[in-house]
C-alpha positions as CSV (number, residue, x, y, z in Angstrom):
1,X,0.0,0.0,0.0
2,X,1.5,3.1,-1.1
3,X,0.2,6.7,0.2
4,X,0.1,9.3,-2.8
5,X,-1.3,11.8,-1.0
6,X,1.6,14.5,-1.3
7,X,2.2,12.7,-5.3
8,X,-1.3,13.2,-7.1
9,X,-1.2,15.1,-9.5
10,X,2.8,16.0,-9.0
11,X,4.0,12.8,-10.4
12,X,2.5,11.1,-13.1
13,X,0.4,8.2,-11.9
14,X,1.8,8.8,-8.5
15,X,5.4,7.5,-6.9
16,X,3.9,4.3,-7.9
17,X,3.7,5.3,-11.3
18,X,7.0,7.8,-11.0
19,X,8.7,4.3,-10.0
20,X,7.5,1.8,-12.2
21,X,5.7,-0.3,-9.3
22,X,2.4,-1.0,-10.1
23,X,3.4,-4.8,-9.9
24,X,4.8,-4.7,-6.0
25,X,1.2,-2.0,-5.0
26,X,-1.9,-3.6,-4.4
27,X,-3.6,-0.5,-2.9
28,X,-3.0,3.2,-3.3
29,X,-4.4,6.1,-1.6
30,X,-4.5,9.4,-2.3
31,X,-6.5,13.1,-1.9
32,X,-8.5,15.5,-3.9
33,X,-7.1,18.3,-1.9
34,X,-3.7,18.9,-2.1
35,X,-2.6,19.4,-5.8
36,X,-5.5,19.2,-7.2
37,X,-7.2,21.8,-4.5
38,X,-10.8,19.9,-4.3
39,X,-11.8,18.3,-1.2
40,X,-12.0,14.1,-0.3
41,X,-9.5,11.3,-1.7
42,X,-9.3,7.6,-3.0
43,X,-8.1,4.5,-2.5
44,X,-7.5,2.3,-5.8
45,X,-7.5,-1.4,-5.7
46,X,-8.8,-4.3,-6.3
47,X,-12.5,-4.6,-6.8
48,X,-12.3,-7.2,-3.7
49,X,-10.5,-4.3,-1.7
50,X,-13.1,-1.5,-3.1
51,X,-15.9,-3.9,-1.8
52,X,-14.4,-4.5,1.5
53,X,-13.8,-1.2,2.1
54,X,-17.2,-0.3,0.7
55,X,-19.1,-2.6,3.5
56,X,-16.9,-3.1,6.3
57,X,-14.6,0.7,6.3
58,X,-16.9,2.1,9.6
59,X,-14.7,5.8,8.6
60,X,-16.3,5.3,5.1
61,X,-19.6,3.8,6.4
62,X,-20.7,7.1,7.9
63,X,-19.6,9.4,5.1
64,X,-21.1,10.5,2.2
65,X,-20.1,10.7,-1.4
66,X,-18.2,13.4,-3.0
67,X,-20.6,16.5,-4.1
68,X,-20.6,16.5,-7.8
69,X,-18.8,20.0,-8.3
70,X,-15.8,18.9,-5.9
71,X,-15.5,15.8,-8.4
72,X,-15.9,18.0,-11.3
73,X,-13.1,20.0,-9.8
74,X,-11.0,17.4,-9.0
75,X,-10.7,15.9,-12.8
76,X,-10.3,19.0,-14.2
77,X,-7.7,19.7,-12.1
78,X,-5.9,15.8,-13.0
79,X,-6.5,16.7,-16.5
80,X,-4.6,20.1,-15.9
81,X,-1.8,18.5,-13.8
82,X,1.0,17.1,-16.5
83,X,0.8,21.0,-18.4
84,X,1.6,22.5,-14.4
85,X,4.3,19.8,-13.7
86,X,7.5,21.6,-15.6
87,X,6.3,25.0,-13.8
88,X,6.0,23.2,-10.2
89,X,9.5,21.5,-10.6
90,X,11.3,24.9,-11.7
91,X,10.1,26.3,-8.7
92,X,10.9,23.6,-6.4
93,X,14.3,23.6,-7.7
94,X,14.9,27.6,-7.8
95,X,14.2,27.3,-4.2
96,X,16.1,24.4,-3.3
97,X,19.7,25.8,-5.2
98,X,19.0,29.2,-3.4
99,X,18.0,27.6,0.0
100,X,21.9,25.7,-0.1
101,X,23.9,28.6,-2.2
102,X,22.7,30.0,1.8
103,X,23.9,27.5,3.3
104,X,20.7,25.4,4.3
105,X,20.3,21.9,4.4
106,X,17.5,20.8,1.9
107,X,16.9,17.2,2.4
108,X,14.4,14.7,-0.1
109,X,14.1,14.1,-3.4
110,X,9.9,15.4,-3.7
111,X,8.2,18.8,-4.3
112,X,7.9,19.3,-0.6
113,X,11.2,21.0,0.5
114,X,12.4,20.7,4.5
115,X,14.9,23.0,5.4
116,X,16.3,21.4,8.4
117,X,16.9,23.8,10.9
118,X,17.8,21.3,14.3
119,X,16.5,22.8,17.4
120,X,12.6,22.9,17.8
121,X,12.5,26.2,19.3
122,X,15.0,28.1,16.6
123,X,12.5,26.3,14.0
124,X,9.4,27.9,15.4
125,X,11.4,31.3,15.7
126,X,12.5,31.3,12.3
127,X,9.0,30.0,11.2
128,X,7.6,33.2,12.5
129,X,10.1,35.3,11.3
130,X,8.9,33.9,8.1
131,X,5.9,34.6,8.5
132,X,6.6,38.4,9.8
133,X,7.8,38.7,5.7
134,X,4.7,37.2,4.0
135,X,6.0,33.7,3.8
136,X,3.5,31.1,5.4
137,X,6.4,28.3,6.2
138,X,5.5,26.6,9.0
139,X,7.9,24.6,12.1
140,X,7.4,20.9,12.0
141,X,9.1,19.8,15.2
142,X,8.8,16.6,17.4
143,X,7.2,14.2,17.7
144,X,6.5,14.8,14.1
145,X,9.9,14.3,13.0
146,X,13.3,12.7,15.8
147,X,15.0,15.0,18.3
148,X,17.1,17.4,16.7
149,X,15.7,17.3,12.9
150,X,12.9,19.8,13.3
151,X,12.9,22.2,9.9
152,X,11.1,24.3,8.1
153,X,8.8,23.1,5.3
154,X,8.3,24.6,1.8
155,X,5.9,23.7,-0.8
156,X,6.4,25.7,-3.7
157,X,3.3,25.5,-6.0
158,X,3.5,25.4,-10.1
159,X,2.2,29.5,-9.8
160,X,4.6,31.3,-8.0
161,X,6.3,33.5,-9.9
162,X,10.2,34.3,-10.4
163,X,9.3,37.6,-8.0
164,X,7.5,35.4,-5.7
165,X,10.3,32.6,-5.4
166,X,13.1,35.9,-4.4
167,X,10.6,37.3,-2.2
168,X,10.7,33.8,-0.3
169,X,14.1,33.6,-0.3
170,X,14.8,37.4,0.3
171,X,13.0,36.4,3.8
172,X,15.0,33.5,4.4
173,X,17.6,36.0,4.4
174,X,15.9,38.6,6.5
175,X,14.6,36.3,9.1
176,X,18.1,34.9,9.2
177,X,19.4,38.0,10.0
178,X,17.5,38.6,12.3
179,X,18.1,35.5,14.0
180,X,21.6,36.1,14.6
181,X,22.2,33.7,11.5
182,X,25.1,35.4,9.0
């Protein structure tokens, strides 16, 4: 079982697709909301899965379908995904060579970048001093991630712009500063 949820609509037919492992997943997962910015998700499987899940799933039991416009949305938006997919990876990696040419650590391989910043508390400060310049960057700290690896986490979309990519990192720089970070 592979969850797609940061992947839909960023890599073609997923990491499982991205990969070539449709033959090792059985079941994938994945949501309406992130990339494709509708609401509600999937799981794709086997009919025998998709019937379990259908009867026995109490989570799915007491929900209802997806509202018609939401799924309208959320096609359009799969359909519009592979013309976005250059745009999104520019900015992912305009970030990521001006994150290190500061000397941050990026770490991973995806469109979702973590800046690993260490200490818990200089990631929520620096998080804020983000913030205090317009970017919304937020502090994930422990237990979400071990001791000592809290960051910072970035996900650029396909429509920043050039001016909005230097804006983010002009108040990397800023906050930084202002920090006591040189």
């Amino acid at each position: 079982m592979v969850d797609e949820a940061h992947a839909t609509g960023v890599y073609d037919g997923g990491v499982v697709g991205e990969r070539d492992l449709a033959d090792r997943v059985q079941i994938q997962l994945g949501t309406l909301s992130k990339a494709l910015g509708s609401q509600g998700g999937f799981v794709a499987g086997s009919q025998a899965c998709i019937e379990y899940l259908l009867n026995a799933a109490r989570s799915f039991v007491f929900s209802t379908g997806l509202a018609p416009p939401a799924a309208t949305a959320a096609e359009r938006a799969l359909a519009l995904a592979p013309d976005r997919r250059d745009a999104l990876w520019r900015a992912v990696e305009r970030l990521r060579t001006g994150l290190e040419s500061r000397g941050y650590e990026v770490t991973g391989e995806t469109h979702i970048l973590p800046v690993i910043v260490g200490d818990r508390t200089e990631a929520v400060a620096l998080s804020d001093r983000l913030a205090a310049h317009g970017i919304a960057a937020p502090a994930i700290r422990p237990p979400t991630v071990p001791d000592g690896t809290s960051r910072i986490r970035l996900a650029p979309r396909a429509t920043h712009t050039d001016d909005e990519l230097e804006q983010c990192l002009a108040a990397f720089d800023a906050a930084s500063m202002a920090g006591g970070r040189s």
